[in-house]
PDB file of N, CA, C and O in Angstrom:
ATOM      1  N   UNK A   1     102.278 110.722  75.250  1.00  0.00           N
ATOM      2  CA  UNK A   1     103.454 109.942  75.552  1.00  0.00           C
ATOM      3  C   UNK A   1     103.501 109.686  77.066  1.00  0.00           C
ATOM      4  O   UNK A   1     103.189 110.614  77.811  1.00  0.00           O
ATOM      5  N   UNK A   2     103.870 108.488  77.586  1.00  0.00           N
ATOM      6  CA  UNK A   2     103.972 108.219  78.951  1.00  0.00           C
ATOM      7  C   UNK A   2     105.374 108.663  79.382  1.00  0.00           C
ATOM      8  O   UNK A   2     106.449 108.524  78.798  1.00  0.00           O
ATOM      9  N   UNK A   3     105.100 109.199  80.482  1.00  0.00           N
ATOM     10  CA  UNK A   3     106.781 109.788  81.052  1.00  0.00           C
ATOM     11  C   UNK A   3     106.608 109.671  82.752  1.00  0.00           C
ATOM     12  O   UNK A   3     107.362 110.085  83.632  1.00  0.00           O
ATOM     13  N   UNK A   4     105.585 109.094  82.835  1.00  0.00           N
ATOM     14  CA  UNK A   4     105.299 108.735  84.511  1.00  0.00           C
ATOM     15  C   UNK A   4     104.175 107.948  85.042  1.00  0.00           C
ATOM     16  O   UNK A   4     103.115 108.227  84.481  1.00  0.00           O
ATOM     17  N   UNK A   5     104.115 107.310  85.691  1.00  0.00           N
ATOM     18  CA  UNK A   5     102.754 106.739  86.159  1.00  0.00           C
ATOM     19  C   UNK A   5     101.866 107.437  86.249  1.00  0.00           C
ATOM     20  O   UNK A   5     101.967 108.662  86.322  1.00  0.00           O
ATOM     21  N   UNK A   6     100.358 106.528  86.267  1.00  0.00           N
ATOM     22  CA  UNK A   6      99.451 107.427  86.118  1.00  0.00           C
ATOM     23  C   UNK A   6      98.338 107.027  85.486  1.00  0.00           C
ATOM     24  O   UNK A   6      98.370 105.957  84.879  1.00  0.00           O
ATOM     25  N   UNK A   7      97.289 107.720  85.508  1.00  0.00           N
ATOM     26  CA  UNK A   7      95.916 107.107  84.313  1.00  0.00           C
ATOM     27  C   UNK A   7      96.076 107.772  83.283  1.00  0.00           C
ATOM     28  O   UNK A   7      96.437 108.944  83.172  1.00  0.00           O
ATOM     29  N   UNK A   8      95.628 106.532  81.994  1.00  0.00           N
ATOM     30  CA  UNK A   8      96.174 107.163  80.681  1.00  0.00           C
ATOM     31  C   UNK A   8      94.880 106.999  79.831  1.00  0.00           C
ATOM     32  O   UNK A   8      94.038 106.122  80.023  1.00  0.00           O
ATOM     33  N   UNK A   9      94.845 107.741  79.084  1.00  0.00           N
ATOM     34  CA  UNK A   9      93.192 107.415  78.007  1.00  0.00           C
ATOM     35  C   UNK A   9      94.206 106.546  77.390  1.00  0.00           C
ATOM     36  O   UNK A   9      95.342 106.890  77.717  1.00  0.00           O
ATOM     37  N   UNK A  10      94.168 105.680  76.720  1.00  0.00           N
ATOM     38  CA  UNK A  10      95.099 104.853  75.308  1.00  0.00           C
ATOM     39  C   UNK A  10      93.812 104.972  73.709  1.00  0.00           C
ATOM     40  O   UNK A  10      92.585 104.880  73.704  1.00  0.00           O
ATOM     41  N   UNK A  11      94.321 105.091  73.109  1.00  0.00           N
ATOM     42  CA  UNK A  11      93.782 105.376  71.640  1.00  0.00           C
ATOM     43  C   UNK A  11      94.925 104.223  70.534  1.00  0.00           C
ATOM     44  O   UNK A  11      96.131 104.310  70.304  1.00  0.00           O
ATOM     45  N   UNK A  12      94.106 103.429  70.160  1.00  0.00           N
ATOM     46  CA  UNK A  12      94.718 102.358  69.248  1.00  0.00           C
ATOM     47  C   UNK A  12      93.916 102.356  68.032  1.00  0.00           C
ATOM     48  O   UNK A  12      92.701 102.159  68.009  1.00  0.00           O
ATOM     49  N   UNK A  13      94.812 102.631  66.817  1.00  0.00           N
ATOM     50  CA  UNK A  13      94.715 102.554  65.329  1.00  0.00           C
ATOM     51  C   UNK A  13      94.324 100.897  65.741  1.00  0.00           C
ATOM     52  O   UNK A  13      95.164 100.194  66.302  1.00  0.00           O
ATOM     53  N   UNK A  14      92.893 100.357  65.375  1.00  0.00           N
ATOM     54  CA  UNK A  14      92.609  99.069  65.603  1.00  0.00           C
ATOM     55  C   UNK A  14      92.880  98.149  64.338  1.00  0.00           C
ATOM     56  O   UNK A  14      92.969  96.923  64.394  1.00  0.00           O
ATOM     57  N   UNK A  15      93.026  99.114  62.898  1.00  0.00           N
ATOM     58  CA  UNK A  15      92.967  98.182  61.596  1.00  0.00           C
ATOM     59  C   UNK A  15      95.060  98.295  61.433  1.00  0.00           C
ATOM     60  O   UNK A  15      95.621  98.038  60.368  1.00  0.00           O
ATOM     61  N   UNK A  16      95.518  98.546  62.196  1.00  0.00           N
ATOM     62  CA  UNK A  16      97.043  98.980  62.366  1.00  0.00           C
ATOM     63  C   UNK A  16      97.554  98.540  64.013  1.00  0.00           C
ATOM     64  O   UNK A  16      98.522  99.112  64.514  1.00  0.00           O
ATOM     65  N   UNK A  17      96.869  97.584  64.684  1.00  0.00           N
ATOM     66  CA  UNK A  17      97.524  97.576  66.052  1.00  0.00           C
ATOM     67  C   UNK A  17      98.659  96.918  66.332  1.00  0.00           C
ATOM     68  O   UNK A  17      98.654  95.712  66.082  1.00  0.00           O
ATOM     69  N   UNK A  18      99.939  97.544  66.931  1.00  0.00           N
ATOM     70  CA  UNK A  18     100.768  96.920  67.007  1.00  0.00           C
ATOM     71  C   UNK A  18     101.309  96.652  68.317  1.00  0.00           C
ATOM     72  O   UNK A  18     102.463  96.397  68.663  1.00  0.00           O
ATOM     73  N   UNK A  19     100.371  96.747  68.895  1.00  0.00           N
ATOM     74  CA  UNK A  19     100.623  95.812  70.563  1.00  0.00           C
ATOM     75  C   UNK A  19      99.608  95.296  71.174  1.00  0.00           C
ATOM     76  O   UNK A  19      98.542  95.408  70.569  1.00  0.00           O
ATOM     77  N   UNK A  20      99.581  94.651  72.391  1.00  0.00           N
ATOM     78  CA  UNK A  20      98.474  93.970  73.016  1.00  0.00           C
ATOM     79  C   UNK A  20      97.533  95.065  73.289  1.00  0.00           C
ATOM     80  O   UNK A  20      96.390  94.690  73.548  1.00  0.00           O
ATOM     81  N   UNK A  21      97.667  95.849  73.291  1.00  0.00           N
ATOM     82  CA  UNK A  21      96.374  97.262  73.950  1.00  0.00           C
ATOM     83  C   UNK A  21      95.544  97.566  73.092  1.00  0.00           C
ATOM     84  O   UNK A  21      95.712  97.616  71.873  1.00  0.00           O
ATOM     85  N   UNK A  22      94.486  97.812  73.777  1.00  0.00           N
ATOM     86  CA  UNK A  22      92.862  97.897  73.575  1.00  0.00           C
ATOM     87  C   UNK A  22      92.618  99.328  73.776  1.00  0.00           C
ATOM     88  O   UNK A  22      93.108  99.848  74.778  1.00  0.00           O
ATOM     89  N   UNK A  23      91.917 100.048  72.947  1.00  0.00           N
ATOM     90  CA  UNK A  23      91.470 101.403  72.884  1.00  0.00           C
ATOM     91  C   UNK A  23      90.707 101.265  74.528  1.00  0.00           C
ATOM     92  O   UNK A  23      89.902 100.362  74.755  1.00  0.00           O
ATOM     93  N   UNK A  24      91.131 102.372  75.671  1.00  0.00           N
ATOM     94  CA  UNK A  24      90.491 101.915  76.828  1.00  0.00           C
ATOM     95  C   UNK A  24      91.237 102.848  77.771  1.00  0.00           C
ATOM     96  O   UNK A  24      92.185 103.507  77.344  1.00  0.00           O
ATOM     97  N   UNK A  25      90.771 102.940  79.260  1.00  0.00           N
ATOM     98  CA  UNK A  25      91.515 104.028  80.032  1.00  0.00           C
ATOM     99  C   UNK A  25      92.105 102.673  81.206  1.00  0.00           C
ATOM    100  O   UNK A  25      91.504 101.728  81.717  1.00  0.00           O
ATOM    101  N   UNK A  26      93.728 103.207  81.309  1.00  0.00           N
ATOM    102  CA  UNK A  26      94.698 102.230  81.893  1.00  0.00           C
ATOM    103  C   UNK A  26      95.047 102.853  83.313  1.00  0.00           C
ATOM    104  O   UNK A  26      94.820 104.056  83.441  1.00  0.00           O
ATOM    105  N   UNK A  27      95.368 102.431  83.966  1.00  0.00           N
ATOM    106  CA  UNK A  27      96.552 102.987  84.992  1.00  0.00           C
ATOM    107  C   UNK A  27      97.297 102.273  84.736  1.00  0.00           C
ATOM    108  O   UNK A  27      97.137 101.064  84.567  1.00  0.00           O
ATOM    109  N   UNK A  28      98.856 103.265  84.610  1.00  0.00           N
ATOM    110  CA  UNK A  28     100.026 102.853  84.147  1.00  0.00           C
ATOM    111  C   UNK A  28     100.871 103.202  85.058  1.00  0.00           C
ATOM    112  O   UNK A  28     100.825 104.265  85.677  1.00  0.00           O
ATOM    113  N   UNK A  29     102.045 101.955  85.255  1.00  0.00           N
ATOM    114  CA  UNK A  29     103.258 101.870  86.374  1.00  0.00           C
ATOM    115  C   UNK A  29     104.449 101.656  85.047  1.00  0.00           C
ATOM    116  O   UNK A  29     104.370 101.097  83.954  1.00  0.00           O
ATOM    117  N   UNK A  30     105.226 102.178  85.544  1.00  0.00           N
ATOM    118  CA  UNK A  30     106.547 102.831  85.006  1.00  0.00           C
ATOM    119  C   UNK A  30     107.865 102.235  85.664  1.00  0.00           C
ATOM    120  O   UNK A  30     108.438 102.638  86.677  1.00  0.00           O
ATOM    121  N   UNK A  31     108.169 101.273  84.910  1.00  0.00           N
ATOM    122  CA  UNK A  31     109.449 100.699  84.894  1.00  0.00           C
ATOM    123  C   UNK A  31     110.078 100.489  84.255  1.00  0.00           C
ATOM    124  O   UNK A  31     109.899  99.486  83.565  1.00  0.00           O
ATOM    125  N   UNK A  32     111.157 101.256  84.085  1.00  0.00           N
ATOM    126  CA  UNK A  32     111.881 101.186  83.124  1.00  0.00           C
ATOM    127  C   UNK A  32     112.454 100.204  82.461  1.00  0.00           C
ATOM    128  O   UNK A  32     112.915  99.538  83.388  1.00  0.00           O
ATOM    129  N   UNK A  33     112.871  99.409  81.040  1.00  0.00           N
ATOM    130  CA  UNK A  33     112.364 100.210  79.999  1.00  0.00           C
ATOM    131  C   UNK A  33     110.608  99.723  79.847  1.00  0.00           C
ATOM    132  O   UNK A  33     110.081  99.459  78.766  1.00  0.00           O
ATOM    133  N   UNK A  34     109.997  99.692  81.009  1.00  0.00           N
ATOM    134  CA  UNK A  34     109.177  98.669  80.367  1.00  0.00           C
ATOM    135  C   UNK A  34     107.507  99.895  80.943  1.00  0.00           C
ATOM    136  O   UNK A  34     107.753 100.887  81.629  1.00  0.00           O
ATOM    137  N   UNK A  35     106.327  99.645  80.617  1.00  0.00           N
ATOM    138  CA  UNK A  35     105.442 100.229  81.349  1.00  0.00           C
ATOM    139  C   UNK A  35     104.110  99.272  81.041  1.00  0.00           C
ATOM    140  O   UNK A  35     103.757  98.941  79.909  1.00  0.00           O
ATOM    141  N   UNK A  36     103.460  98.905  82.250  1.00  0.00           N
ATOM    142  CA  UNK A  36     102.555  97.554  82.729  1.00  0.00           C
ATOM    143  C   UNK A  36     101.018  98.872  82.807  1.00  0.00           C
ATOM    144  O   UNK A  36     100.768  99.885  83.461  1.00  0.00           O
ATOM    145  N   UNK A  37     100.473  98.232  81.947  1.00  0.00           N
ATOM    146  CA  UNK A  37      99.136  98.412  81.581  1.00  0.00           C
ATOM    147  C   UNK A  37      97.995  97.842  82.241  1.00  0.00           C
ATOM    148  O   UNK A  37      97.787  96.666  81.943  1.00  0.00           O
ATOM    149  N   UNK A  38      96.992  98.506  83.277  1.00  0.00           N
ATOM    150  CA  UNK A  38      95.882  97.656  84.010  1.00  0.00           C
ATOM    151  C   UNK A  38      94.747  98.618  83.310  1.00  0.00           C
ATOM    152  O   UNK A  38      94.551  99.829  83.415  1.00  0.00           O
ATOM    153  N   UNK A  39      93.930  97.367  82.383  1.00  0.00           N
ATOM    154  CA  UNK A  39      92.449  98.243  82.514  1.00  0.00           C
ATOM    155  C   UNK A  39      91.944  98.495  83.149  1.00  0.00           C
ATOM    156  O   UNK A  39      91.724  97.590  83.954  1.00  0.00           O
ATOM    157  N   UNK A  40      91.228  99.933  83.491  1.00  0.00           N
ATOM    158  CA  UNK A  40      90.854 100.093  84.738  1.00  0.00           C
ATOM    159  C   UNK A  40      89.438  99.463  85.101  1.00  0.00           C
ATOM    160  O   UNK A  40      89.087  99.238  86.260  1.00  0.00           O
ATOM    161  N   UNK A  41      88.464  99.138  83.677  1.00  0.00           N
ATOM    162  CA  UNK A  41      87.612  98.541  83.796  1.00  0.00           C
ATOM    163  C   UNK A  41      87.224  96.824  84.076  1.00  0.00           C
ATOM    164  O   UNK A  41      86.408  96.288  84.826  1.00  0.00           O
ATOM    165  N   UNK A  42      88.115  96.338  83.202  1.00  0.00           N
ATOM    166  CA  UNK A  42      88.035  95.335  83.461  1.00  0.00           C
ATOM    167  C   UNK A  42      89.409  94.545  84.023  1.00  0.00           C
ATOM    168  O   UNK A  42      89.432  93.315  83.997  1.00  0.00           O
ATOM    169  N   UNK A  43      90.421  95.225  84.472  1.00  0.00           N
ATOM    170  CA  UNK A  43      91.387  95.125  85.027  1.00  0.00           C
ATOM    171  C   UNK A  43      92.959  93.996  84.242  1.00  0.00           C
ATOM    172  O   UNK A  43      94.054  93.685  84.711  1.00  0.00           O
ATOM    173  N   UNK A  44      92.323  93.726  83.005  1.00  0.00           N
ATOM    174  CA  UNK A  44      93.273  93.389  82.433  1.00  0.00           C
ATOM    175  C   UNK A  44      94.356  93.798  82.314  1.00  0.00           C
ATOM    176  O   UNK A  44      94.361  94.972  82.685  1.00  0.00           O
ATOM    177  N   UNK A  45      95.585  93.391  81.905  1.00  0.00           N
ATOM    178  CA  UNK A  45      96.834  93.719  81.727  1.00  0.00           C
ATOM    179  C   UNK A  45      97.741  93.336  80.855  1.00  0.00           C
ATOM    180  O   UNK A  45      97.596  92.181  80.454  1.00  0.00           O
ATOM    181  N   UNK A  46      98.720  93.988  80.389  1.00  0.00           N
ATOM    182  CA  UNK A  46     100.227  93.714  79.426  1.00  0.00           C
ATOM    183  C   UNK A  46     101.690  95.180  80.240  1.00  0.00           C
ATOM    184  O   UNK A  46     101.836  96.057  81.091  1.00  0.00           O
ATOM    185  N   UNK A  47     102.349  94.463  79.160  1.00  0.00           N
ATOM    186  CA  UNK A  47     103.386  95.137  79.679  1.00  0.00           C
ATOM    187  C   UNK A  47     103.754  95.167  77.589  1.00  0.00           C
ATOM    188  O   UNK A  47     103.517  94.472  76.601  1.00  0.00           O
ATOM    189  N   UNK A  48     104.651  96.852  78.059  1.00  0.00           N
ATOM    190  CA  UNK A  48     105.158  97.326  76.689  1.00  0.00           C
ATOM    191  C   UNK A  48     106.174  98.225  76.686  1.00  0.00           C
ATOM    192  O   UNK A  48     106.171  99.258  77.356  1.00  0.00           O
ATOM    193  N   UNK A  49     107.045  97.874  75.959  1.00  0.00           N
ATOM    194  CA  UNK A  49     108.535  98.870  76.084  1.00  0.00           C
ATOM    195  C   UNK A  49     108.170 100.308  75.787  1.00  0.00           C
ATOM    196  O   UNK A  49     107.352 100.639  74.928  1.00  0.00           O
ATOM    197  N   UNK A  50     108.800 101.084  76.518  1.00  0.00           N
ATOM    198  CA  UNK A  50     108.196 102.800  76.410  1.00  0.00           C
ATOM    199  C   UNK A  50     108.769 103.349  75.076  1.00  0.00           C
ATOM    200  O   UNK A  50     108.260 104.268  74.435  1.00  0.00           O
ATOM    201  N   UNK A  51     110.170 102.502  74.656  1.00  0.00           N
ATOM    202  CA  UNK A  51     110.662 102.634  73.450  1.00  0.00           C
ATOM    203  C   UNK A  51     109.552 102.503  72.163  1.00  0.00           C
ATOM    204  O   UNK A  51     109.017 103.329  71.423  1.00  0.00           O
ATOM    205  N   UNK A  52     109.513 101.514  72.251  1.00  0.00           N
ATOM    206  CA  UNK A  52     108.302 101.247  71.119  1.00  0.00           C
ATOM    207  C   UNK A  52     106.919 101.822  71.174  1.00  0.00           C
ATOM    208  O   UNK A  52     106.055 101.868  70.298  1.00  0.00           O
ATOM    209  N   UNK A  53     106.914 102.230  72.357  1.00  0.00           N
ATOM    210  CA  UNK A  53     105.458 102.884  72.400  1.00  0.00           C
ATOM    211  C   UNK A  53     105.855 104.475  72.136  1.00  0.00           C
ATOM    212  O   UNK A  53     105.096 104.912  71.270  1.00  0.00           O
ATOM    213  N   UNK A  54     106.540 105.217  72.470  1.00  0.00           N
ATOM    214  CA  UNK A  54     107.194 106.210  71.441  1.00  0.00           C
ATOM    215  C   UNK A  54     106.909 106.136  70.227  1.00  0.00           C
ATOM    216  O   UNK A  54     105.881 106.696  69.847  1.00  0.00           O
ATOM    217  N   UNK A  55     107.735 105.431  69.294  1.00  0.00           N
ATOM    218  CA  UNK A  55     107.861 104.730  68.161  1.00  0.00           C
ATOM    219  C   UNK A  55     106.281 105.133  67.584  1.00  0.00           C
ATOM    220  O   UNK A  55     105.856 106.050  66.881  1.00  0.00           O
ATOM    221  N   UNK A  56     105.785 104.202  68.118  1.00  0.00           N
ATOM    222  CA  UNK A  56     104.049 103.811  67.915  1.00  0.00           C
ATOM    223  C   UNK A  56     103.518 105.109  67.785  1.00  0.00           C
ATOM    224  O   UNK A  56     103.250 105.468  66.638  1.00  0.00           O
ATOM    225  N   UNK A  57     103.289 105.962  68.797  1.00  0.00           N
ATOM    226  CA  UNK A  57     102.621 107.219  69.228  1.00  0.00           C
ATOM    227  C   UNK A  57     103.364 108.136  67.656  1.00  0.00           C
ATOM    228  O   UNK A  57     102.772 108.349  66.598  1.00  0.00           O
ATOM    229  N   UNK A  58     104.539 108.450  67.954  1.00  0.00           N
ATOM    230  CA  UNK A  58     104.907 109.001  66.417  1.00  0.00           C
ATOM    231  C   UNK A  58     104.640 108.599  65.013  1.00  0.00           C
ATOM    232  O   UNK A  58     105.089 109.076  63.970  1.00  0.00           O
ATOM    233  N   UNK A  59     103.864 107.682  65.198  1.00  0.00           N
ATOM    234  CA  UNK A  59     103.080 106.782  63.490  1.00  0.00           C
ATOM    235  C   UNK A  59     102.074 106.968  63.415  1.00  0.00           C
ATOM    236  O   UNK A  59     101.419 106.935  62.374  1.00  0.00           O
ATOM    237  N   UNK A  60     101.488 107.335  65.041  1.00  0.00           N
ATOM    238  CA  UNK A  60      99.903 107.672  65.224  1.00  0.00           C
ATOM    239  C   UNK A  60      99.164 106.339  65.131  1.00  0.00           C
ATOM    240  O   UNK A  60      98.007 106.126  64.769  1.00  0.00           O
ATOM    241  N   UNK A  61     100.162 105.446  65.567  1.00  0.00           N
ATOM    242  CA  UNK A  61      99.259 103.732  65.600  1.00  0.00           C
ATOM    243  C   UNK A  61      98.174 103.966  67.128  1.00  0.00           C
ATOM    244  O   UNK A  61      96.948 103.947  67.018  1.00  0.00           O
ATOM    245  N   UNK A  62      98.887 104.179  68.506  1.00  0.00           N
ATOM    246  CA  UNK A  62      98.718 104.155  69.463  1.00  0.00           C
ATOM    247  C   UNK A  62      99.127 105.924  70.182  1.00  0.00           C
ATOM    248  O   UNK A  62     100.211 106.507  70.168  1.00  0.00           O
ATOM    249  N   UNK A  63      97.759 106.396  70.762  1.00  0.00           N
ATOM    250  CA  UNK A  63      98.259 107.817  71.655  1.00  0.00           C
ATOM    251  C   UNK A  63      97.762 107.431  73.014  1.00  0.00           C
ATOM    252  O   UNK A  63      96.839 106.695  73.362  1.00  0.00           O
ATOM    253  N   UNK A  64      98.805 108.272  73.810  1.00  0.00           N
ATOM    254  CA  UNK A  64      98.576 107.931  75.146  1.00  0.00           C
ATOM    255  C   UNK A  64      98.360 109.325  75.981  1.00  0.00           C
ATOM    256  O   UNK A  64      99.217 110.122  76.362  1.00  0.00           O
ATOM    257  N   UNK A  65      97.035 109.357  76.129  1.00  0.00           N
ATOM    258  CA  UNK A  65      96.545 110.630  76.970  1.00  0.00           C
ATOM    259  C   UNK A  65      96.361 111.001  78.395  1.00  0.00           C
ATOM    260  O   UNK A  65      95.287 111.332  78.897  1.00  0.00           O
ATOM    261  N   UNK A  66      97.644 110.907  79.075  1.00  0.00           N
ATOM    262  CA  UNK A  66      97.388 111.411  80.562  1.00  0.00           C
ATOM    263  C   UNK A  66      96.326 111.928  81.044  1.00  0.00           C
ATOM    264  O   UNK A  66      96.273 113.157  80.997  1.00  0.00           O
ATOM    265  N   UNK A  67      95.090 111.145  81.686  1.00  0.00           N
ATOM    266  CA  UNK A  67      94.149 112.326  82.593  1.00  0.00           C
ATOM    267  C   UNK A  67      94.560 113.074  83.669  1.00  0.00           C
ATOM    268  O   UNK A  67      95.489 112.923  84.463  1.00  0.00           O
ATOM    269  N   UNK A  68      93.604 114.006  83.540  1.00  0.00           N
ATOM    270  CA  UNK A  68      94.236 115.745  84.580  1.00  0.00           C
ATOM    271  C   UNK A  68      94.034 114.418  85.870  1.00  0.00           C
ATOM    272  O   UNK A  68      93.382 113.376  85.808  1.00  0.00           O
ATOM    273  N   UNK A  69      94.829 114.946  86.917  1.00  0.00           N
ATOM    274  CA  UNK A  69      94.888 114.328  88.272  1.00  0.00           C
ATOM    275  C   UNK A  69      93.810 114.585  88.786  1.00  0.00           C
ATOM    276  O   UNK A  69      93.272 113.600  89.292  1.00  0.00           O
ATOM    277  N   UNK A  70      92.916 116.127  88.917  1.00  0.00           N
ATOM    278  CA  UNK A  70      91.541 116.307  89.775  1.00  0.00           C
ATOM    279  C   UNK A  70      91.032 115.231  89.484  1.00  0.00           C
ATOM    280  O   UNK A  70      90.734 114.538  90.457  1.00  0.00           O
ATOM    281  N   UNK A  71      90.689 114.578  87.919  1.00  0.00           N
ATOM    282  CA  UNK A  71      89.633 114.005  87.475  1.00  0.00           C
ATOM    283  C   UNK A  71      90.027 112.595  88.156  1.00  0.00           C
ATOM    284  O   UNK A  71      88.977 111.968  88.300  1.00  0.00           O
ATOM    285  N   UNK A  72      91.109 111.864  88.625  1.00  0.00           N
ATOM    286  CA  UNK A  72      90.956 110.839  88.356  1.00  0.00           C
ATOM    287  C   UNK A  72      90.625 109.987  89.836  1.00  0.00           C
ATOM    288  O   UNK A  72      90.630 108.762  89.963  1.00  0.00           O
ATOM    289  N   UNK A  73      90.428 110.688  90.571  1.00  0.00           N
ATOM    290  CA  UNK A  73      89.204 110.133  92.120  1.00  0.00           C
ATOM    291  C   UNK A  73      88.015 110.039  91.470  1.00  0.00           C
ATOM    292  O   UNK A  73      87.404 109.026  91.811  1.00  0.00           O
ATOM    293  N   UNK A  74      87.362 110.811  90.535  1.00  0.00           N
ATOM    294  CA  UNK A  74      86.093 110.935  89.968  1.00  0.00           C
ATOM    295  C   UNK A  74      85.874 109.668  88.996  1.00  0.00           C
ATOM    296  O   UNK A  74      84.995 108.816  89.124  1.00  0.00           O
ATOM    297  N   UNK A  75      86.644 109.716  88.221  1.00  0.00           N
ATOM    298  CA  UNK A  75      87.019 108.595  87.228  1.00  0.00           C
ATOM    299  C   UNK A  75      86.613 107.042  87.892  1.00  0.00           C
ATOM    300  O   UNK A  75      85.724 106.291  87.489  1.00  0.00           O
ATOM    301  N   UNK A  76      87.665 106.799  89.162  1.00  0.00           N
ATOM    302  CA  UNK A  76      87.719 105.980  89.620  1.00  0.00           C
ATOM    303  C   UNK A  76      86.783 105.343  90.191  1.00  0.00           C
ATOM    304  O   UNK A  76      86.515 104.144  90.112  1.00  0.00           O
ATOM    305  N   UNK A  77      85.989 106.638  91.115  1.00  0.00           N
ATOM    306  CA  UNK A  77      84.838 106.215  91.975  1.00  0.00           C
ATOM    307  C   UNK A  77      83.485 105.701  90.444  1.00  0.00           C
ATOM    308  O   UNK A  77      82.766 104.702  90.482  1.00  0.00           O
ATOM    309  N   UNK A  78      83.513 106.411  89.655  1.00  0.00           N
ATOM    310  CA  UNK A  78      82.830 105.686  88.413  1.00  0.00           C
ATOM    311  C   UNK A  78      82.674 104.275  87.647  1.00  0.00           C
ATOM    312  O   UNK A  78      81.848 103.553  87.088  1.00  0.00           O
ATOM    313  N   UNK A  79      84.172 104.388  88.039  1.00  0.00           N
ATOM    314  CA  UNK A  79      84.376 102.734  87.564  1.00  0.00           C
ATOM    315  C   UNK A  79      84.014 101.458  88.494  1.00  0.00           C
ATOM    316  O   UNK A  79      83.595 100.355  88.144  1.00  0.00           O
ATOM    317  N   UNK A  80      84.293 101.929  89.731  1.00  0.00           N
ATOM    318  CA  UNK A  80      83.905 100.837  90.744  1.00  0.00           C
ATOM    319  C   UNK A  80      82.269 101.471  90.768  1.00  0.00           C
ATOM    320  O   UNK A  80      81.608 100.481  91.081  1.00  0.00           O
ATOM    321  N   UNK A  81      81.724 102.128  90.667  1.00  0.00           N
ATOM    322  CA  UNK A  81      79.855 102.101  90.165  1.00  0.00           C
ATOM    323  C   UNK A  81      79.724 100.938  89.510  1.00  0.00           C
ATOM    324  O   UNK A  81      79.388  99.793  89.816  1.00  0.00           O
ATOM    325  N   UNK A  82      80.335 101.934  87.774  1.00  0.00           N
ATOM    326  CA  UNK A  82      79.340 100.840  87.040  1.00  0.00           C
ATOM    327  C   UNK A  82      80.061  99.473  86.779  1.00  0.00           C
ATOM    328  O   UNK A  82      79.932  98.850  85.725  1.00  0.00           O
ATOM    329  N   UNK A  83      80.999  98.975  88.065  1.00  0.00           N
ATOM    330  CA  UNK A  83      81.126  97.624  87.594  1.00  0.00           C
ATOM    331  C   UNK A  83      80.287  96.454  88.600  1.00  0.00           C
ATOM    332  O   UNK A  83      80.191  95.229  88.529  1.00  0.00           O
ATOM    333  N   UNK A  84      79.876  97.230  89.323  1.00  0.00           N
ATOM    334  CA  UNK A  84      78.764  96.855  90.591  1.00  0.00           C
ATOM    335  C   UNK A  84      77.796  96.058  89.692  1.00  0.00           C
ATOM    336  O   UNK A  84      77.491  96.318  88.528  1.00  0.00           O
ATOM    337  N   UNK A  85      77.267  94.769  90.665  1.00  0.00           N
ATOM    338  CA  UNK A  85      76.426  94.061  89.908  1.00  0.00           C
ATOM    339  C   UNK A  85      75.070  94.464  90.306  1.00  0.00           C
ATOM    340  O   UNK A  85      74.781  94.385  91.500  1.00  0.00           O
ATOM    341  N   UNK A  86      74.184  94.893  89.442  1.00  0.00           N
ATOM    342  CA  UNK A  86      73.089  95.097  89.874  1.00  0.00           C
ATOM    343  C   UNK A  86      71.591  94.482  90.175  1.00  0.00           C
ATOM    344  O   UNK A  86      70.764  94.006  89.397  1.00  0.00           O
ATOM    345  N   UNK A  87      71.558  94.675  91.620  1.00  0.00           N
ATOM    346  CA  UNK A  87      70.957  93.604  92.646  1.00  0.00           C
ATOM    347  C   UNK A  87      69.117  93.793  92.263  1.00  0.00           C
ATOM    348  O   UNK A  87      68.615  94.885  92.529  1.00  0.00           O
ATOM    349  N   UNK A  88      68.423  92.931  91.787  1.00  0.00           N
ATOM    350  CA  UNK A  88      67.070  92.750  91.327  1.00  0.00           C
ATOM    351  C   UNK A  88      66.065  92.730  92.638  1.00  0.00           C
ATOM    352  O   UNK A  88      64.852  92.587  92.484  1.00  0.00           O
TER     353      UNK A  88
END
């Protein structure tokens, strides 16, 4: 469940999805009632009421897995790797 900003694993029931989100790891900003979704990979985005994403998470459509904070400099520096184009 989201209760603060932050990087989130997201897990989406894909044959049951009931919002714009993609099984994928987000950084998430927190505004109430609302919370704005950036892939961290490919930097896409939505926005989704925390209400309904509650909702969701208790049906087991959508879970939202906070990564530990150590990890997520590590995480990060990973993602800007492998999105590097690689030079021939």
């Amino acid at each position: 469940m989201i209760t603060a900003p932050g990087l989130y694993l997201i897990t989406v029931s894909e044959n049951n999805n009931p919002t714009y989100l993609r099984s994928g790891l987000y950084r998430v900003y927190v505004d109430y009632p609302y919370a704005n979704f950036r892939n961290v990979k490919t930097g896409a985005g939505t926005f989704e009421r925390l209400n309904m994403l509650r909702i969701f998470e208790e049906q087991g459509r959508v879970v939202c897995s906070p990564m530990r904070t150590e990890r997520e400099t590590e995480i990060r520096e990973f993602e800007t790797w492998a999105s590097r184009e690689v030079v021939r």
